[in-house]
C-alpha positions in Angstrom: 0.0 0.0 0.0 1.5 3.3 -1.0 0.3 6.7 1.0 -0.4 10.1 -0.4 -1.7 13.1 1.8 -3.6 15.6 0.3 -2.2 19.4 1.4 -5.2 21.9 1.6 -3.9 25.5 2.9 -6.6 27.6 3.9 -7.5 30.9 5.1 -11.1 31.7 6.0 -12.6 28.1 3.7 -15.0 27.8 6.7 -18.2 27.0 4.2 -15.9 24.6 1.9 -13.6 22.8 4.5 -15.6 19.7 6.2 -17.4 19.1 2.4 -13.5 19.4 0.9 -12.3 17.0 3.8 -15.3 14.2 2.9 -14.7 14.3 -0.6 -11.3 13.4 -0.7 -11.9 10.7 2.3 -14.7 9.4 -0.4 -12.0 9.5 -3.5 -9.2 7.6 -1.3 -12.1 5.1 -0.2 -12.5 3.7 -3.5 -8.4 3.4 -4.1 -7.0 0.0 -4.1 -3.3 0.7 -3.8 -3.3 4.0 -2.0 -3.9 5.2 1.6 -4.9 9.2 1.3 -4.7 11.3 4.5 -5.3 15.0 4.9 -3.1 18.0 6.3 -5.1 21.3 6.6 -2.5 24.1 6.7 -4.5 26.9 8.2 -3.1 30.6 8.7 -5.1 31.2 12.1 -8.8 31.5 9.9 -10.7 33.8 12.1 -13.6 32.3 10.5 -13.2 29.1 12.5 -11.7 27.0 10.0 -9.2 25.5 12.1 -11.8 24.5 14.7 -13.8 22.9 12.2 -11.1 20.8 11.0 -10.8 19.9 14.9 -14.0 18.6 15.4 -13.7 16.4 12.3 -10.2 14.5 13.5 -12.5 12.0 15.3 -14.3 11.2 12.4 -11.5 11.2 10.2 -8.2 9.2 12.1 -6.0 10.7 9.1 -7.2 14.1 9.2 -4.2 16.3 10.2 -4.2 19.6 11.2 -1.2 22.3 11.3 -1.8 26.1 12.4 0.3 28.8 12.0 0.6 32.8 11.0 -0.4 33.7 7.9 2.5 33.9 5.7 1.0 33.4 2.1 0.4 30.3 -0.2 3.8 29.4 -1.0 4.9 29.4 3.6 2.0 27.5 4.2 2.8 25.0 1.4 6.3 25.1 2.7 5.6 24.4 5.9 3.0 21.6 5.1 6.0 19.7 3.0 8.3 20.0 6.2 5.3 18.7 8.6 4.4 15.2 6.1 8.6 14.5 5.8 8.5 14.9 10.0 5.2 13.0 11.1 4.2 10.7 7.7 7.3 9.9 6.5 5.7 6.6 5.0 4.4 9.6 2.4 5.5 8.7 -1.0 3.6 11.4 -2.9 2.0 14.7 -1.7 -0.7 16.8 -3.3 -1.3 20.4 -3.9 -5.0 21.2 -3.5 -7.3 24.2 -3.4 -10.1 23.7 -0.7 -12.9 25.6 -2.1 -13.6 22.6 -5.0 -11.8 24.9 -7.7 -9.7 21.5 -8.0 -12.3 18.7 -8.8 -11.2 15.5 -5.7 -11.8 13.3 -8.1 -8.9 13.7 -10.1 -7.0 12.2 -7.3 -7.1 8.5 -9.1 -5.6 10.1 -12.4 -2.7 12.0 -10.3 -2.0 8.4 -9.0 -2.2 6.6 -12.0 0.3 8.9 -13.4 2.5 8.5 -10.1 2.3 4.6 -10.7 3.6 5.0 -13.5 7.0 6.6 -12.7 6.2 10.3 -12.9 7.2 12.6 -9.9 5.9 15.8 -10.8 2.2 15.5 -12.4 0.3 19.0 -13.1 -3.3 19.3 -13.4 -3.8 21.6 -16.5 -6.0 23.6 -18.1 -4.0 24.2 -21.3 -4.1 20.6 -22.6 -6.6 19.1 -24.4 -9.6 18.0 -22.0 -8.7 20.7 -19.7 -10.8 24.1 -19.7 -11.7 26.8 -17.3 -15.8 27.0 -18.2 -16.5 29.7 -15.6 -13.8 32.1 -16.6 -14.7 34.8 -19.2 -13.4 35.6 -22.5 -10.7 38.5 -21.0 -9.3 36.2 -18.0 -9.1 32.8 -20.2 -7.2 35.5 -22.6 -4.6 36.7 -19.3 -4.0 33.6 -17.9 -3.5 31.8 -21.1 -0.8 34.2 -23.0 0.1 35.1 -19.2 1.2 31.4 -19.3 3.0 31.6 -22.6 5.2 34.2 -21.0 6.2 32.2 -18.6 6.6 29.1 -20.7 8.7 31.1 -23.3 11.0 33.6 -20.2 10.9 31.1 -17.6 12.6 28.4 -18.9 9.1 26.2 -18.5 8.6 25.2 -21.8 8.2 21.5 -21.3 4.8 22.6 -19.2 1.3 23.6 -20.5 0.1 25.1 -17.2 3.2 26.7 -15.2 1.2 28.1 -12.6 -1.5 25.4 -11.4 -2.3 24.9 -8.4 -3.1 21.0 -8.3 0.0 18.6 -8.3 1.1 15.6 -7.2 4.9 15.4 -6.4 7.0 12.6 -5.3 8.3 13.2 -1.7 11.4 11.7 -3.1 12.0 14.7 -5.3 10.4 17.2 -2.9 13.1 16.0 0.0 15.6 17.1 -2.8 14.2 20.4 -3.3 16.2 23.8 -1.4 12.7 25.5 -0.1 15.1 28.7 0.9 15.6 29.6 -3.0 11.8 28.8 -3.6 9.6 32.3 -4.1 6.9 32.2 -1.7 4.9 35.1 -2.6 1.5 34.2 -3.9 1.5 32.1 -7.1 5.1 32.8 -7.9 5.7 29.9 -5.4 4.2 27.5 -7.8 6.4 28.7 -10.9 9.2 28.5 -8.9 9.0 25.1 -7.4 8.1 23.9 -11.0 11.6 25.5 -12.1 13.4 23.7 -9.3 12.0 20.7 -9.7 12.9 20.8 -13.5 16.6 21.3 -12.6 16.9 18.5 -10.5 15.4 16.3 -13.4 11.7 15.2 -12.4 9.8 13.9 -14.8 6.5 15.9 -15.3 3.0 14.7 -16.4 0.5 17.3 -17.2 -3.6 15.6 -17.3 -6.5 17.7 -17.7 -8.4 19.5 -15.2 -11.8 21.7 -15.5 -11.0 24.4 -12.8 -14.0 25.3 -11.3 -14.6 28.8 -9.6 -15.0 28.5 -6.1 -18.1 27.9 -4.6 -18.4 29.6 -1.2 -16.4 32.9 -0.7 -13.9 35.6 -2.7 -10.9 34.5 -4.5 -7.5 35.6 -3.1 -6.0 35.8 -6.5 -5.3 39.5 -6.7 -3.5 42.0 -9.6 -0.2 41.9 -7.8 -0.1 37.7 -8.1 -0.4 38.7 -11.4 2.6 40.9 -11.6 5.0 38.7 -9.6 4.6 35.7 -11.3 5.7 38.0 -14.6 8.6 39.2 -12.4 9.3 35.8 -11.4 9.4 34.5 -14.5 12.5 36.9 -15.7 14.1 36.4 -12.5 13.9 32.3 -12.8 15.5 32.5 -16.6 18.7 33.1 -14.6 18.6 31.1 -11.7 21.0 28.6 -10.7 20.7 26.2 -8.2 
């Protein structure tokens, strides 16, 4: 039996968390091979989120919890990595994962199918075929997608379709090899930048398609200056050595 454990950061997800929580318990359910537990990484929610998550860990034996300041995506991520290599170190593979069902739990089996097969670095994206963003209109599909090109093209990411997604699967194998000090960890730079460093120690990446969903309950946190520092990053990661 190989284990995977599904990272959710969250900040205020009080109306998605529990629902998030018991659909990924109902994916890893119908798994033969693979145990899936959970870590929440929650930046101190005043909504309640982390108490929610509490009063679910006797439902749910591999339901994890970690609180801390809020710090952004890529520290929470960060710290989530260092908590699975510490307490689950029987983790083979770890997951990137929004909580508010932009990422569709489902899509956990075809991560793992692509892990089974060798891949260390598997990227849910919407810019190969099968993969779409239906809620989006015409103007954002427009930024995101040349946005992406950019990135591809000055980045050094050309081997990806989707540079900055936010659902993966990465080996903990690789991830143990990765220096998290020279990661950027401002908004969705961080996931560019681990992409670029994962590239440079030789993973072998696996894009399958994803329909990214816009949240159901609450605001997005995706905000103009993302926007800008992932352009910025992009630059800056065409001349990084490791």
């Amino acid at each position: 039996m190989k284990n995977a454990c599904v990272i959710l950061p969250t900040y205020n997800e009080a109306d998605n968390i529990a629902e998030i929580i018991a659909a990924v318990f109902r994916v890893g359910e119908k798994l033969q091979n693979w145990q899936i537990s959970i870590l929440v990484v929650d930046d101190n929610s005043p909504d309640g989120t982390g108490t929610i998550v509490k009063d679910l860990q006797s439902s749910f034996p591999r339901l994890c919890l970690l609180e801390g300041q809020k710090e952004g995506l890529g520290r929470a991520y960060i710290r989530g990595f260092q908590w699975v290599f510490d307490h689950l170190p029987q983790t083979d593979y770890v997951f990137e994962m929004d909580s508010d069902f932009s990422h569709d739990p489902e899509c956990i089996a075809d991560f793992l199918k692509m892990a089974d097969s060798g891949y260390d670095f598997i990227i849910g994206s919407r810019y190969i075929k099968g993969g779409a963003c239906p809620d989006w209109k015409w103007h954002r599909k427009q930024l995101s997608f040349w946005g992406n090109q950019y990135i591809r093209l000055v980045g050094g990411l050309s081997k990806v379709h989707d540079c900055t997604s936010g659902y993966r699967c990465i080996s903990t194998n690789l991830l143990r090899k990765v220096i998290f000090s020279k990661l950027q960890t401002k908004g969705y730079a961080f996931q560019m930048s681990l992409l670029h460093q994962a590239l440079k120690l030789g993973a072998r990446t696996a894009e399958i398609p994803i329909i990214f969903i816009d949240r159901r309950e609450g605001h997005s946190k995706l905000g103009k200056g993302d926007i800008a520092e992932c352009l910025k990053t992009a630059t800056v990661l065409r001349f990084r050595k490791y």
